[in-house]
Every structure is written in structure tokens, then in C-alpha cells.
C-alpha positions as CSV (number, residue, x, y, z in Angstrom):
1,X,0.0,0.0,0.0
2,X,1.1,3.8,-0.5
3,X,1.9,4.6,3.4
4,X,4.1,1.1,3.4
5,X,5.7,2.4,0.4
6,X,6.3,5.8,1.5
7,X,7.7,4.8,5.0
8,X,9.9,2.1,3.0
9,X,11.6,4.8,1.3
10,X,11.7,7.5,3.4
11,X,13.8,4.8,5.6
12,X,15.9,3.7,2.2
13,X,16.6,7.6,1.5
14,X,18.0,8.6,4.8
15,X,19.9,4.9,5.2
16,X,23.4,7.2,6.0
17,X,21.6,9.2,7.9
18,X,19.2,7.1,10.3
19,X,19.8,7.1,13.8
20,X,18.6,4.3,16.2
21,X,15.7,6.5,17.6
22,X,14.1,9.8,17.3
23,X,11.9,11.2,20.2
24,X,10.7,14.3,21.2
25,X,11.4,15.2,24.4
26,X,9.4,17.5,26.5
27,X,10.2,18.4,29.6
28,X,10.9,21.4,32.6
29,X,13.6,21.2,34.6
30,X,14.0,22.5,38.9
31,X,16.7,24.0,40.8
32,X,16.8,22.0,44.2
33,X,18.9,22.6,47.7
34,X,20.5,19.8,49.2
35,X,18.1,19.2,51.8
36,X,15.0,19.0,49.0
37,X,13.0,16.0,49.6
38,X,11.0,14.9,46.9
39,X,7.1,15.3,47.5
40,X,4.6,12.7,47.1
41,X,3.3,12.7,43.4
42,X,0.6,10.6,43.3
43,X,-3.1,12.3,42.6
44,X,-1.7,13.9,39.6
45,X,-3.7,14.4,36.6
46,X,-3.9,10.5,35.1
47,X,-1.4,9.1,37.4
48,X,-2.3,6.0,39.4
49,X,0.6,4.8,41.0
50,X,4.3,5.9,41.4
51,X,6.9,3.4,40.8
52,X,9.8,2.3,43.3
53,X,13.2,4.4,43.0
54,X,15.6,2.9,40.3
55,X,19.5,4.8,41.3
56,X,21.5,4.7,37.9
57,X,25.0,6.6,37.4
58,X,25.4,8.3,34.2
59,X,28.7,9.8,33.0
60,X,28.5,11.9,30.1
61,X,31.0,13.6,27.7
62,X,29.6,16.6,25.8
63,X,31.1,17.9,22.4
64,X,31.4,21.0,20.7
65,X,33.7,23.6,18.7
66,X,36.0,25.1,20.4
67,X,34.2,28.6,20.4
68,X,30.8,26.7,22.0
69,X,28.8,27.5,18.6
70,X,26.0,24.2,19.5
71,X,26.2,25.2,22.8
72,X,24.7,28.9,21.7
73,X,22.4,27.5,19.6
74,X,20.8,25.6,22.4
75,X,21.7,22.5,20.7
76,X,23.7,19.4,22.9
77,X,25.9,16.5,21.6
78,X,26.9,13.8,24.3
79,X,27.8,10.7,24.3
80,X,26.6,8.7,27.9
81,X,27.7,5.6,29.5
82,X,25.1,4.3,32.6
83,X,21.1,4.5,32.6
84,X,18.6,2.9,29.8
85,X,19.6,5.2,27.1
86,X,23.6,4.6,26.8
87,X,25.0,6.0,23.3
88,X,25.5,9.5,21.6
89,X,22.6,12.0,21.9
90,X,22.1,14.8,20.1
91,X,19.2,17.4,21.0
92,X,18.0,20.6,19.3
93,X,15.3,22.7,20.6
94,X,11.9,22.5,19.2
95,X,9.8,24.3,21.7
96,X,10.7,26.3,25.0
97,X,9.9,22.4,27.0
98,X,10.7,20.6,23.8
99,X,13.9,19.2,22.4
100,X,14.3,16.8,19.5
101,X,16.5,14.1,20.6
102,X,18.3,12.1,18.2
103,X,20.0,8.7,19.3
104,X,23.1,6.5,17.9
105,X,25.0,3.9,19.5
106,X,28.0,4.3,21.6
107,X,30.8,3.3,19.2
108,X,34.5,5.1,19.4
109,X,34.8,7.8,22.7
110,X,36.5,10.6,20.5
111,X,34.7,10.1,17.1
112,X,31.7,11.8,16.9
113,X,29.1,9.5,14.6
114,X,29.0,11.0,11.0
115,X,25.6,10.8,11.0
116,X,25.0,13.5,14.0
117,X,27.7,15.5,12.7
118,X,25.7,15.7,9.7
119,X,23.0,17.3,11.5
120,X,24.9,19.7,12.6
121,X,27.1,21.0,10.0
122,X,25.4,24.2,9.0
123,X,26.2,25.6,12.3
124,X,29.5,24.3,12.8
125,X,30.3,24.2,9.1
126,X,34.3,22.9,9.1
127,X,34.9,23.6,12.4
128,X,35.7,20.2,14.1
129,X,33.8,18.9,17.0
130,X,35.7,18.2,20.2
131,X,35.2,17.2,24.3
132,X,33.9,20.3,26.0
133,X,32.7,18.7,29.4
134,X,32.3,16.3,31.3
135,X,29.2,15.0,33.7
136,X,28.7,13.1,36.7
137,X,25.3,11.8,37.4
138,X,23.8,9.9,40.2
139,X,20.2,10.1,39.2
140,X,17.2,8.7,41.2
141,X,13.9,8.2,38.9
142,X,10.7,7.3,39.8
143,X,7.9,6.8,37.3
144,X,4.2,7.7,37.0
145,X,2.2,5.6,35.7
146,X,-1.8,5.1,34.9
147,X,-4.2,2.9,35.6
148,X,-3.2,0.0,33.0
149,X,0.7,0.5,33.4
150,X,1.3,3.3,30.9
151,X,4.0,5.7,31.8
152,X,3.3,9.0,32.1
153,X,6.2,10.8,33.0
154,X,9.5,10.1,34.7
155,X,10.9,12.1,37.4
156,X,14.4,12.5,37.8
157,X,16.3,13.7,41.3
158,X,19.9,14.0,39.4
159,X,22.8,15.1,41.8
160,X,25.4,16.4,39.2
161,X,28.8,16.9,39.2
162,X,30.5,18.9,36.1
163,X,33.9,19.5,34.6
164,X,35.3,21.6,32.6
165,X,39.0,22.6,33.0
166,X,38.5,23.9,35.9
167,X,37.2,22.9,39.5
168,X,34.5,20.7,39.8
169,X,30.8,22.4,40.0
170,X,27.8,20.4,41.9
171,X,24.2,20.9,41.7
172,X,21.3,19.1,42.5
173,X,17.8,19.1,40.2
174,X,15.0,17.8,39.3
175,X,13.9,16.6,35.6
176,X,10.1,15.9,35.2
177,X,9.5,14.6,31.5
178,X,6.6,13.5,29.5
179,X,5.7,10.0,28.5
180,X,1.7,9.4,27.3
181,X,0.8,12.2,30.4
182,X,-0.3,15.3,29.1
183,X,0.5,18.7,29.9
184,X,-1.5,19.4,32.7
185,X,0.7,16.7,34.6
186,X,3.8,18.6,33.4
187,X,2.3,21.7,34.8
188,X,0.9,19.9,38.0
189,X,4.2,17.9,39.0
190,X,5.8,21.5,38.9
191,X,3.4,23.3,41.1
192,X,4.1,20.4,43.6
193,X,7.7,20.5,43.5
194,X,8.1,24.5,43.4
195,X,5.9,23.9,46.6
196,X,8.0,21.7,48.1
197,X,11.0,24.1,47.8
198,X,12.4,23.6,43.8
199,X,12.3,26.9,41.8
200,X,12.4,26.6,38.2
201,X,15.9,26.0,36.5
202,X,17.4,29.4,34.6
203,X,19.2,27.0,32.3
204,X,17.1,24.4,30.2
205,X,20.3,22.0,30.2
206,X,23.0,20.8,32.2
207,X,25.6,21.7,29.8
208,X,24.0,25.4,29.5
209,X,24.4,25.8,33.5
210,X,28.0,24.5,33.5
211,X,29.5,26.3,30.8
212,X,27.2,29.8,32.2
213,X,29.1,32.9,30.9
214,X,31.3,31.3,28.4
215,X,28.4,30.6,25.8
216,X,27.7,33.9,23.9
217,X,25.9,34.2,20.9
218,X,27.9,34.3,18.0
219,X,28.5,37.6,16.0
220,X,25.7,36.3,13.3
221,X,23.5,35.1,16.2
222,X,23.5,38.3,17.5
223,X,23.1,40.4,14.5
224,X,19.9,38.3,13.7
225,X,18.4,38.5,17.1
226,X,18.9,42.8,17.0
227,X,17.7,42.9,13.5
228,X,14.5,41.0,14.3
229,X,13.8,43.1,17.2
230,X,11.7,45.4,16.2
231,X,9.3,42.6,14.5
232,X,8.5,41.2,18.2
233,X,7.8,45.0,19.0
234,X,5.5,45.5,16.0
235,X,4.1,41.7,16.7
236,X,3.8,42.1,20.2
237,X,1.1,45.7,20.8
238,X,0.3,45.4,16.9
239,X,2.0,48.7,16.2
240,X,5.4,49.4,14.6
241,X,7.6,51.7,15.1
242,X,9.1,54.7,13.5
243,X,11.8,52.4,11.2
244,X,13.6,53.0,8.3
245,X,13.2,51.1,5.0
246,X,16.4,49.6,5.6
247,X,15.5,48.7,9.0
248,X,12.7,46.5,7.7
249,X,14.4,44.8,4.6
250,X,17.2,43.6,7.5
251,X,14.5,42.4,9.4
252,X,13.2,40.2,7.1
253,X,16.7,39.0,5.4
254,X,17.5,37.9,9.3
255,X,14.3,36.2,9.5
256,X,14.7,34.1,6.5
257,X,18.8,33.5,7.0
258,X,17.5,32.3,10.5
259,X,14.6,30.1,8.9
260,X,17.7,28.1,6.7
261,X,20.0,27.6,9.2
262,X,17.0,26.0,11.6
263,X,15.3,23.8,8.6
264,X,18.6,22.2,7.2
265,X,18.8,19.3,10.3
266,X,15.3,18.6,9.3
267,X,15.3,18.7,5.4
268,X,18.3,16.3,6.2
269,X,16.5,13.9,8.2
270,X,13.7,14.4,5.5
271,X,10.8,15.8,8.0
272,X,7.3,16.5,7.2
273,X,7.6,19.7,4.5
274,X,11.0,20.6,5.9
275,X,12.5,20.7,2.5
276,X,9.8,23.1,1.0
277,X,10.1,25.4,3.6
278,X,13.6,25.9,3.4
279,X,13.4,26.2,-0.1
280,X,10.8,28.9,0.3
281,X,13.1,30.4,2.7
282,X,15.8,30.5,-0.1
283,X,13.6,31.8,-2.2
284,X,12.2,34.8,0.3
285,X,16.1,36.2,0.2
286,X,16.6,35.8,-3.2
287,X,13.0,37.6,-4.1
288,X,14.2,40.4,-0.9
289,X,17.7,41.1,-2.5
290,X,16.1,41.9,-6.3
291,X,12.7,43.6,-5.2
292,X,14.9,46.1,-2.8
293,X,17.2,46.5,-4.9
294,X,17.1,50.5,-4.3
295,X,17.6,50.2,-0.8
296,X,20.7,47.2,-1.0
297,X,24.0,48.0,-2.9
298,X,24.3,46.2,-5.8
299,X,27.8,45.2,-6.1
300,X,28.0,43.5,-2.7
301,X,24.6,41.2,-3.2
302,X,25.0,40.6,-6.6
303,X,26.6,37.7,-5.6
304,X,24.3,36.1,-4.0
305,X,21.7,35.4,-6.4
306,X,23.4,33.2,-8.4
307,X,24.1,31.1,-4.9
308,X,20.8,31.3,-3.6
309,X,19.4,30.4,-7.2
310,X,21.6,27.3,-6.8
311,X,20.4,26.3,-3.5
312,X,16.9,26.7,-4.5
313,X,17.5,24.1,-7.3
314,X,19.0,21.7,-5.4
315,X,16.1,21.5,-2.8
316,X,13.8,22.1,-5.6
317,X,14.7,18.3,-7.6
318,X,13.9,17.1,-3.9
319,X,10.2,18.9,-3.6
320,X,9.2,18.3,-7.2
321,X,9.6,14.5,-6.7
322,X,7.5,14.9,-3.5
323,X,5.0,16.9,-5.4
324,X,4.7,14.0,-7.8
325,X,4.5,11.7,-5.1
326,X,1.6,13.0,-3.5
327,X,-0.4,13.8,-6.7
328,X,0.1,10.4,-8.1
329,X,-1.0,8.8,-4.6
330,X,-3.1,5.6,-5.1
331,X,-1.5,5.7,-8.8
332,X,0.1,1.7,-10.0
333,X,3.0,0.4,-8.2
334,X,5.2,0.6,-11.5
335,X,4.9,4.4,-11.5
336,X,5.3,4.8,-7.3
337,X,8.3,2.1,-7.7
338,X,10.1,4.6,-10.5
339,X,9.2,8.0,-8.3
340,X,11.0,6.0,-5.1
341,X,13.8,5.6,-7.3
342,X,13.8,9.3,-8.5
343,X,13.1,11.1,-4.9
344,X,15.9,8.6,-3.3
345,X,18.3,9.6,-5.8
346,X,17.7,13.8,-5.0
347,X,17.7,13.1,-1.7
348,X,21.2,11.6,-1.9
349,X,22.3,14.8,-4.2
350,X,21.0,17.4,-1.7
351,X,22.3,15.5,1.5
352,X,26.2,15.3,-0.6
353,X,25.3,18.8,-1.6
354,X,25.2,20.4,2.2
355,X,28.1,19.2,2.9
356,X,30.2,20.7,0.3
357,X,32.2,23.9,1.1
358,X,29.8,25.7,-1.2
359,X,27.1,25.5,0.8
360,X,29.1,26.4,3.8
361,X,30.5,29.3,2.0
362,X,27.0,31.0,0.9
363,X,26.0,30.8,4.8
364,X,29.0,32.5,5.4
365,X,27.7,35.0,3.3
366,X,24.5,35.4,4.5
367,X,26.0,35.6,8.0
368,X,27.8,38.6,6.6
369,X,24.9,40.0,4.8
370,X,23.1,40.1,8.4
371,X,26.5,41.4,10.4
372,X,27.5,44.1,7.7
373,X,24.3,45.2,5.9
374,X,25.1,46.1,2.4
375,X,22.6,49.5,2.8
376,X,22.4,52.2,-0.4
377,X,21.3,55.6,0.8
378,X,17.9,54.7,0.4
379,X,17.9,52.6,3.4
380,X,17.6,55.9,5.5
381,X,14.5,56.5,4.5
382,X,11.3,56.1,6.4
383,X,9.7,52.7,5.3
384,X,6.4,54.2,5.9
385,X,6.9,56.6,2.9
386,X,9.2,54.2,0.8
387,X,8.0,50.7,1.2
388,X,4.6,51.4,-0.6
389,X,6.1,52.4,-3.8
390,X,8.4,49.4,-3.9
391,X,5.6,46.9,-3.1
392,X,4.0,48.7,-6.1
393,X,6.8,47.8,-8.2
394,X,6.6,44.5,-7.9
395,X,2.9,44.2,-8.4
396,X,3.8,46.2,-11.9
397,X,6.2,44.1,-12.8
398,X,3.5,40.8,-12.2
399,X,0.6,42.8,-14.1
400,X,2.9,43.6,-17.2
401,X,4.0,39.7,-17.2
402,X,0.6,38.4,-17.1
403,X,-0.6,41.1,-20.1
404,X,1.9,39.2,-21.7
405,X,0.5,36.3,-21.6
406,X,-1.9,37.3,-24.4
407,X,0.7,38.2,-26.6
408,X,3.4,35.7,-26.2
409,X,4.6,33.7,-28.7
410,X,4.6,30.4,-25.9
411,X,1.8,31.1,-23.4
412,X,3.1,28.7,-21.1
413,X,6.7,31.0,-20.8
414,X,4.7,33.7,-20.0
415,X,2.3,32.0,-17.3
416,X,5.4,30.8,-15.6
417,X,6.9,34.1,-15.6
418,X,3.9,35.5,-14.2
419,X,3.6,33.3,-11.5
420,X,7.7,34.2,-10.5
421,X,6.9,37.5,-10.5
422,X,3.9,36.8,-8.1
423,X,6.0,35.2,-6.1
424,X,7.8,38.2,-6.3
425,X,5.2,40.3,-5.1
426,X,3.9,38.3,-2.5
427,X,7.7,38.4,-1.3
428,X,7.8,42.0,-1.6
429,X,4.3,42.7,0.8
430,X,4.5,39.7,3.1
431,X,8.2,42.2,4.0
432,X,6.5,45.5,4.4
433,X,3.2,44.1,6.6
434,X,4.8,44.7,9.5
435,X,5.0,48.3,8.8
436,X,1.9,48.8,6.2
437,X,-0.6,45.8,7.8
438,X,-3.8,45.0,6.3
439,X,-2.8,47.1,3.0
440,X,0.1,44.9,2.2
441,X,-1.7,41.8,3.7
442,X,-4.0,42.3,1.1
443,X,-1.3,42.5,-1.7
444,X,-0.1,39.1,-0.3
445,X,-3.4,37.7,-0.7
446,X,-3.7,38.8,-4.3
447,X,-0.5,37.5,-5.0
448,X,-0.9,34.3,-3.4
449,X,-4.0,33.2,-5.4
450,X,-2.1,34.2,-8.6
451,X,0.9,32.0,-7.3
452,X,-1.3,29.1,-6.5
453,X,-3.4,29.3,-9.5
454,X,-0.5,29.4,-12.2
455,X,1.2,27.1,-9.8
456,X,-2.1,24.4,-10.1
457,X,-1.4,24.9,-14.0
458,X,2.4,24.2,-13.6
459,X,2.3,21.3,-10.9
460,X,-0.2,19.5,-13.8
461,X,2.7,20.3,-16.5
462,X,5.0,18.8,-14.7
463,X,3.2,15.8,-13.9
464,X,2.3,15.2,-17.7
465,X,6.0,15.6,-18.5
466,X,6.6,12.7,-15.8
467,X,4.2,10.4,-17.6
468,X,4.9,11.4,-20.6
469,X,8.9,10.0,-19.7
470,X,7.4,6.9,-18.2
471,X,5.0,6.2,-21.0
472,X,8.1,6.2,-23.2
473,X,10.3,3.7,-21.3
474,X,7.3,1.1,-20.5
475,X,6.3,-1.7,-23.1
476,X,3.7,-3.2,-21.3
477,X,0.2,-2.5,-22.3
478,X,-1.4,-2.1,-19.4
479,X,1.2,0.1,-18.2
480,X,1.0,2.3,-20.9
481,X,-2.9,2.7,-20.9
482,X,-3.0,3.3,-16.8
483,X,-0.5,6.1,-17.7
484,X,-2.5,7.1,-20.3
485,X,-5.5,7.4,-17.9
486,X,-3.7,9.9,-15.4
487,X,-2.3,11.9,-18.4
488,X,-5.5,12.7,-19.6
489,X,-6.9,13.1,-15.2
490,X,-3.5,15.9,-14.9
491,X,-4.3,17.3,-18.8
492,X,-8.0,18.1,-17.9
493,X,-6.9,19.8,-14.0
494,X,-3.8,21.5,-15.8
495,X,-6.8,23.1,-18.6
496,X,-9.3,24.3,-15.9
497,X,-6.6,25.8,-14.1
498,X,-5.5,27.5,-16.8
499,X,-9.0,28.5,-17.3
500,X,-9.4,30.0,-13.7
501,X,-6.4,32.5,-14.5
502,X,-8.4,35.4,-15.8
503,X,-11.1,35.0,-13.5
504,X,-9.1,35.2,-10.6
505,X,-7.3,38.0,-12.1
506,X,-10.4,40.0,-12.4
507,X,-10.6,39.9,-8.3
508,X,-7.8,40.9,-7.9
509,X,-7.5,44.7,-6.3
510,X,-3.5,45.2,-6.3
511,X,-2.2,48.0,-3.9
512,X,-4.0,50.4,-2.3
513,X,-1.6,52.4,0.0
């Protein structure tokens, strides 16, 4: 069936890059004195019974580059000895409670298993991973569990002892962790400790409270965080302040160089729509750097596009072959079996292609773009005056392509350079909201239902090319007829999407600012 099929290759794909076990780990963590005695915890939301202490000693070696750039990101690598759970471990934050944690066994002490490293790489590109820390754990865990045996949660009184290179640092606290419980527990076990004397932890990990002062963002890191600023000011009393234009196109470059850097672990490991956001993300800066061109100097990001056009194409042979996927769902097992083939294969391009110093070297750049903003003089200006006439532009630029259409000498050019530049302008509005609100939410919308319209046409182009191919390399009858069948299914949605083009045109509004 399809979802054996799809799970079957999905595994296949990311064969280099499986781990022995993903989980999502959610959980709050208590600062507790010496003298803390852990309270009762049964009556808890769901919880039954409370199993009998279990003492386990856990030693753990944490990794990192030398200048702590995981350990900023919130990210931890370790590889543990002791407990249930001996191997590497590698976690990245998900959620302020949440961390995904990624498992592989315990193989060589120094050597760092390719496959986490992997994950890793776009934020410690070629700088090599090496011991950090070191910690001691005596932990004490006891277990809540329902009424049929189910475990809830796990509660963990860990007495710690960490090393760095200098003196030995002790602690004491208290983990409580979902299992099946819900969040009500999680929020109910943590009223009962803080009344029985735990305060909540400043530092969501071990590692984070033992290292302290020495983890400081990186100069990119930072730059991001102070250009997005005034976005959690606008975002946060619906207002925005007085900013320039070149205030605003920073904010949104950070945004989207911040947006790559978090989706690449999970394009890798081939999550859920991770690759199509990160190529959108791509996309977002490339569209940024040409539709504001008048506030950006040209010499210094003309560079780029090529780069970020590359990227884009290399995610992009990934997400058309999950396109195709899903459209041809239920389709014959012949044409499924030959689409595994295909999306295996790009997946194997894209994962060889983040590793190469290319790719490393065009995050560098955008790194820079954030850290040194390559402003013209426009940038001064105030975005509340400039940034309408520059969403304008790009809407202009979308209404002349699809005028074109009528004209062209190949329609089907012209409709796909229509929809680019409506991507353009969606781009160009979903940057100034912000600033202009429900006037340039409006122009997204527009935009949008050009994009997904034209797109609708070119998605069923696409996927008559595909069976087109296929129908050439079959000689089996019935192979040939069933493609036949969905040529002539994607041929008639391709036409009345083509057909809803000028209708949807005619709603349009464009800007009004």
C-alpha cells in the first residue's frame, strides 16, 4: 500500500543518515537545595501509581567547537555511559519544554558519529567537533504511571557533578519529563515540587548551566536576534515603530537567513515539508535582494543570487519529486516504484550537496549580509513613505508579465513568468506588513492566489512531462494505458486551471496604500 511504500523509502533515502531513535522530548527542569525531599506525586492528573526508585549513574561527555557555537544554539551532543539510554545523543530545541532528541549507538569515545555531525554542520560548518565537558550523574527516577501500566512521565532527582578545565561544580535538580501524560501533569508535577521548595531552572540544560558565561551568541546570532527586534515589538502591541526602509528589509533577510540555518537538520533527516520550507526560505532572500534592490548595494549582493538560485535548485529536484508523489497517490506500483527511485536519488544529491564547502560558503555570506548590511542611501528613508512604492513595483512588474500572456509567442513562458513574479510580489508585501498591515496583507493575498493558481497549472505540466517519460520507457500494455489514464486526469486539472487565470485576475485589487 502507498503509506508502506512511502515509509519504505523514506527509511531507504536517509539509510546514512538514520539514527537508532528519534523522540521528542518534553520536559521542565527544577533548581533543588541539598536538603530537597521529593514530595509525594501521586493524585496527579492521570497518574495511578508511582513506581519504586531505580539509582543509575550516568557519565557523560559533551562535544562541541572550540568557540561553543551548538552550545549557543541551544543545541547538545553527548555521548553517555550508565542509565537505559547509553549511546550518543544529540538534541535541538523545538519548543521552550521541547527538544528533538536524536539517538546512535555508543561506538569510538573521541569520534563523533557521522551521521549526527551531519546534523549539525550548518552551524559548525568545518569547524571540528571536540570534548567540551564532562558530567557526573547519580540520578534517582521514579515513574508515574496510569491505571493500565502506561508511563506518564519520569521524574528525575539527578545530583550532578561537572567539569570543565576547571574545578569541579555540583548541583542538584530535578527533571520531570513527559511520556503518554499530558501537559496538565507537566504543569501539575511543577506546582508540587516548586511547593516543596524547587524553583524553576534558569538553564534548560545541564551543559548550558555548567558552561554559564562562556556561551555567547555568535556575532551572526546576534546580529539576527537585534535585527528581528523590532518585528517582536510590531508583533507584540500590533504597532510598529518609527523604522527606516532599511530597517525592515534587514528584518526580514535575518528572518529568512535564521529560517535556513533552523530547517537544514530537518530537510536532512527528510521531515514533514521541511524541504519546502527551506526552499521557500531561499527563495524569500533571493526575491528580498532583487525587489529592494534600491535600498541594497548592488555590487555587494549581486553575488548572491546566483548562490541562492543554486540552493533553490537543489532542494527544488527534492520537492518536485515529493509533489509528484503525492499527486500520483493511489496511482500503479510501477509508476510509485520509479518515483521511489527518482526522490531517493535527489535526496542523496541534496544531502552530498550540504556538505560541500559551497554551501558552507554562501552561509558565510548570509551571516555577513546580516553582520555588515550592504545598505544604499535609500535605506535611511522612512519605510512608511518608501516601502509602498516598492511593493508597487513589484505588483507592476506581475501585471505587465501576465498582459503578456496574451501576446506571447509560448503562453506557457509567460504564465510561468507570471507566477515568478507573483512570487515576487507576495515576497515583496509579506516584508512591508509589519509596517503597512492589512494594505500589504492584502497584496499578499492577491498574489498568493495568482501564485497558487499558475502554480495548479504548472504542478499538472510537470506531472504530464513525468508520464509522458514513463509512458516512453514502458512496453507493457497495461502500463502504458493506466499512464494514459492519469495523463488525460492531470491534462483536464492543468486546462481548468489555466482557465481560472483570468477570473481570478479580475478579483484581484492590487495596492491600495
Amino acid at each position: 500500500m502507498l503509506v508502506n511504500w512511502v515509509c519504505a523509502a523514506v527509511a531507504d533515502v536517509f539509510e546514512e543518515l538514520s539514527v537508532a531513535e528519534r523522540h521528542l522530548e518534553i520536559e521542565q527542569k527544577y533548581d533543588a537545595a541539598a536538603g530537597f525531599v521529593l514530595p509525594e506525586l501521586d493524585g496527579l492528573p492521570g497518574v495511578a501509581s508511582v513506581t519504586e526508585p531505580e539509582v543509575h549513574e550516568l557519565h557523560a561527555g559533551y562535544f562541541d567547537t572550540a568557540d561553543l557555537r551548538l552550545a549557543a544554539h541551544g543545541i547538545t551532543l553527548r555521548r553517555r555511559r550508565g542509565g537505559t539510554d547509553a549511546g550518543w545523543h544529540l538534541k535541538m530545541p523545538t519548543g521552550p519544554d521541547s527538544k528533538q532528541e536524536l539517538r546512535a549507538p555508543l561506538g569510538r569515545p573521541l569520534v563523533v558519529p557521522a551521521r549526527l555531525a551531519g546534523l549539525v554542520a550548518a552551524y559548525t560548518r568545518e569547524a571540528a567537533l571536540s570534548p567540551v565537558a564532562t558530567l557526573e550523574t547519580v540520578r534517582t527516577v521514579v515513574r508515574l504511571l496510569d491505571e493500565d501500566g502506561t508511563e506518564l512521565a519520569e521524574v528525575a532527582d539527578d545530583l550532578v557533578t561537572g567539569r570543565t578545565d576547571g574545578e569541579p561544580v555540583q548541583w542538584r535538580e530535578i527533571e520531570v519529563e513527559l511520556g503518554a501524560g499530558t501537559p496538565e501533569l507537566l504543569k501539575a508535577a511543577g506546582k508540587r515540587l516548586r511547593k516543596g521548595g524547587a524553583r524553576r531552572a534558569k538553564s534548560s540544560s545541564k551543559l548550558g548551566r555548567l558552561l554559564g558565561d562562556a556561551v555567547v551568541p555568535s556575532e551572526a546570532a546576534a546580529a539576527r536576534a537585534a535585527a528581528r527586534s523590532w518585528i517582536a515589538e510590531a508583533t507584540s502591541n500590533g504597532k510598529a515603530p518609527a523604522v527606516t526602509t532599511g530597517e525592515v528589509v534587514l528584518g526580514y533577510l535575518a528572518e529568512q537567513v535564521a529560517a535556513v540555518l533552523a530547517l537544514d537538520p530537518k530537510a536532512r533527516l527528510g521531515e514533514d515539508d521541511a524541504v519546502h520550507r527551506m526552499r521557500v526560505a531561499v527563495r524569500r532572500l533571493r526575491s528580498a535582494l532583487r525587489s529592494y534592490r534600491p535600498v541594497l548595494d548592488a555590487e555587494r549582493t549581486a553575488p548572491l543570487g546566483p548562490e541562492l538560485r543554486w540552493l533553490a535548485g537543489v532542494l527544488g529536484e527534492v520537492r518536485d519529486r515529493e509533489v509528484l508523489r503525492m499527486r500520483f497517490a493511489g496511482a500503479p506500483t510501477f509508476l510509485l516504484d520509479d518515483l521511489e527511485r527518482q526522490e531517493r536519488a535527489a535526496y542523496r544529491r541534496m544531502n552530498a550537496t550540504l556538505k560541500e564547502d559551497r554551501y558552507f560558503a554562501l552561509l558565510d555570506k548570509l551571516d555577513r549580509l546580516v553582520i555588515d548590511p550592504p545598505f544604499a542611501r535609500e535605506a535611511d528613508r522612512k519605510a512608511r513613505k518608501e516601502l509602498p512604492g516598492l511593493v508597487t513595483r513589484a505588483w507592476d512588474r506581475m501585471a505587465r508579465d501576465y498582459a503578456s500572456i496574451k501576446t506571447a509567442d509560448d503562453p506557457d513562458i509567460a504564465r510561468h513568468e507570471t507566477r515568478k513574479s507573483a512570487k515576487r510580489a507576495r515576497y515583496a508585501a509579506e516584508l512591508a506588513v509589519p509596517v503597512l498591515g492589512v494594505a500589504a496583507r492584502r497584496v499578499v493575498k492577491d498574489a498568493r492566489r495568482i501564485q497558487e493558481v499558475l502554480g495548479d497549472y504548472q504542478d499538472g505540466v510537470i506531472a504530464m512531462e513525468h508520464l509522458e517519460a514513463a509512458g516512453k520507457r514502458t512496453r507493457v500494455p497495461a502500463e502504458a494505458f493506466a499512464l494514459g489514464v492519469l495523463y488525460g486526469k492531470e491534462q483536464c486539472q492543468a486546462v481548468a486551471a489555466r482557465d481560472r487565470l483570468p477570473t481570478t485576475w479580475s478579483q484581484t485589487l492590487g495596492p491600495a496604500f
